[in-house]
C-alpha positions in Angstrom: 42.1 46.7 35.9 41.4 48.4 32.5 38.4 47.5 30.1 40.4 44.9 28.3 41.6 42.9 30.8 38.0 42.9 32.7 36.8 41.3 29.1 39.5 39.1 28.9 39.1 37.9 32.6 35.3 37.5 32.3 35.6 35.8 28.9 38.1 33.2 30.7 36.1 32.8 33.2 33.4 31.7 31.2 35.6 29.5 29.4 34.8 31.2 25.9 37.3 31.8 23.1 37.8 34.6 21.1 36.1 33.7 18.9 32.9 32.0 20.6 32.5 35.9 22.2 32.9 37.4 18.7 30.5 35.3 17.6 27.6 36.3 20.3 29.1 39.6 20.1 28.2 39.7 16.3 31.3 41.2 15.6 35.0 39.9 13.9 37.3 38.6 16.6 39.7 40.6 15.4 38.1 43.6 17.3 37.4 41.1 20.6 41.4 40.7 20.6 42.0 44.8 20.2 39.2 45.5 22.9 40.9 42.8 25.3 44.6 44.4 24.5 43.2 47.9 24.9 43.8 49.0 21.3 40.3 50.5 20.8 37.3 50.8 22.6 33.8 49.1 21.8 30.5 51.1 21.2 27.9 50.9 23.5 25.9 48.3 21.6 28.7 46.1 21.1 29.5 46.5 25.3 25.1 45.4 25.7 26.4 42.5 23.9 28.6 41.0 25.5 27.4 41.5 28.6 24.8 39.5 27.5 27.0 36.8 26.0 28.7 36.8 29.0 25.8 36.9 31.6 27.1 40.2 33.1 26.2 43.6 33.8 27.4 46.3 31.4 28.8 48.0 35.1 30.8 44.5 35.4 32.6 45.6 32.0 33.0 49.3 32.6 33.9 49.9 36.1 36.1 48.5 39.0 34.9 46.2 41.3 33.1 48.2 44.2 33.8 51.3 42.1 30.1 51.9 41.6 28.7 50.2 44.9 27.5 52.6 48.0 30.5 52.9 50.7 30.1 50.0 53.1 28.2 52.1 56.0 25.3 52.7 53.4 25.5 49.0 52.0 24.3 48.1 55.8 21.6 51.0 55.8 20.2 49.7 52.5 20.4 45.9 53.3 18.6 47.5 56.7 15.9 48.9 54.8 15.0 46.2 52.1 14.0 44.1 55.3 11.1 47.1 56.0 7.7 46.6 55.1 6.7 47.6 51.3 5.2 50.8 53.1 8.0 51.6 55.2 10.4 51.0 52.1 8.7 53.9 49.9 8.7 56.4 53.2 12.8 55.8 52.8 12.4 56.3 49.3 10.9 59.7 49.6 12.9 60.4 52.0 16.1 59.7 50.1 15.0 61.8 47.0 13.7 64.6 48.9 17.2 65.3 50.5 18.9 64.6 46.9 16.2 67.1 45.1 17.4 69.6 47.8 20.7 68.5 47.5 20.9 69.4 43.9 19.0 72.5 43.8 21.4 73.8 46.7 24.3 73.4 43.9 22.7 74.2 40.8 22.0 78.0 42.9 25.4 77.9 44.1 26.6 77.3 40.2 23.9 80.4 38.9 24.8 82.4 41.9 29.1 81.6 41.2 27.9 83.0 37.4 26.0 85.7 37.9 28.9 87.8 38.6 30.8 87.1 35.8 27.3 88.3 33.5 27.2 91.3 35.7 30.9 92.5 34.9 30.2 91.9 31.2 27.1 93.4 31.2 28.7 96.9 33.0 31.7 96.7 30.6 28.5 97.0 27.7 26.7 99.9 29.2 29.7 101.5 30.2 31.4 101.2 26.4 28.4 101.3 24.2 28.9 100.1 20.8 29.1 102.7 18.2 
C-alpha cells in the first residue's frame, strides 16, 4: 500500500474528513486530497503532523506494515530480553552494538580496501604520464 492510501486508510479509520486532517495538518485540503491520491508527496513537517493528528507514528505513514519490524525470530529474542533484569538488559545492549560496531567497520574496510585499487591505477597512470 502506497503513502496515499496508508493516509487515506488511517484518516478513515479515525473517522476524520479531509478537511478535519487539513485542518490539524495546518495545511489546504486540497493538498490532503493530492497526498491521499498520490499526486505529490508531503514534506517531512507536514508528515510529523499528521501523525500527530492522527495519533500515529510517522513509520505508520511511511512504511509497510512489518516492513520496518525485526524478522519474527529476533521479535522473540527481544520480547525475551525486555523480561531481563535492568542489568542484564544493558549487558545485551553492549553486546548488540559491539557486534554492529564490528560489523560496520568490517564493511566500511572492505569499501576502502574495494577503492584503493582504483586510486592506485590512477595514481600509476599520473607518474607514468607526467603532466607537461
Amino acid at each position: 500500500m502506497d503513502f496515499g492510501k496508508r493516509l487515506a486508510a488511517l484518516r478513515k479509520q479515525r473517522t476524520m474528513t479531509q478537511q478535519a486532517l487539513a485542518d490539524a495538518v495546518g495545511c489546504h485540503v486540497t493538498m490532503v486530497r493530492r497526498y491521499e491520491a498520490g499526486e505529490t508527496q508531503p514534506t517531512l513537517e507536514v508528515i510529523r503532523n499528521m501523525a500527530r493528528a492522527l495519533s500515529v507514528s510517522a513509520d505508520a505513514l511511511v512504511f509497510e506494515q512489518d516492513e520496518r519490524d525485526p524478522v519474527d525470530e529476533l521479535r522473540l529474542q527481544f520480547e525475551a530480553v525486555s523480561q531481563l533484569p535492568p542489568e542484564e538488559q544493558a549487558v545485551v545492549k553492549e553486546v548488540l552494538e559491539s557486534l554492529i560496531i564490528k560489523y560496520q567497520a568490517r564493511r566500511w574496510d572492505s569499501a576502502r580496501t574495494a577503492a584503493a585499487p582504483a586510486k592506485k591505477t590512477t595514481a600509476t597512470k599520473r607518474a607514468t604520464h607526467p603532466s607537461r
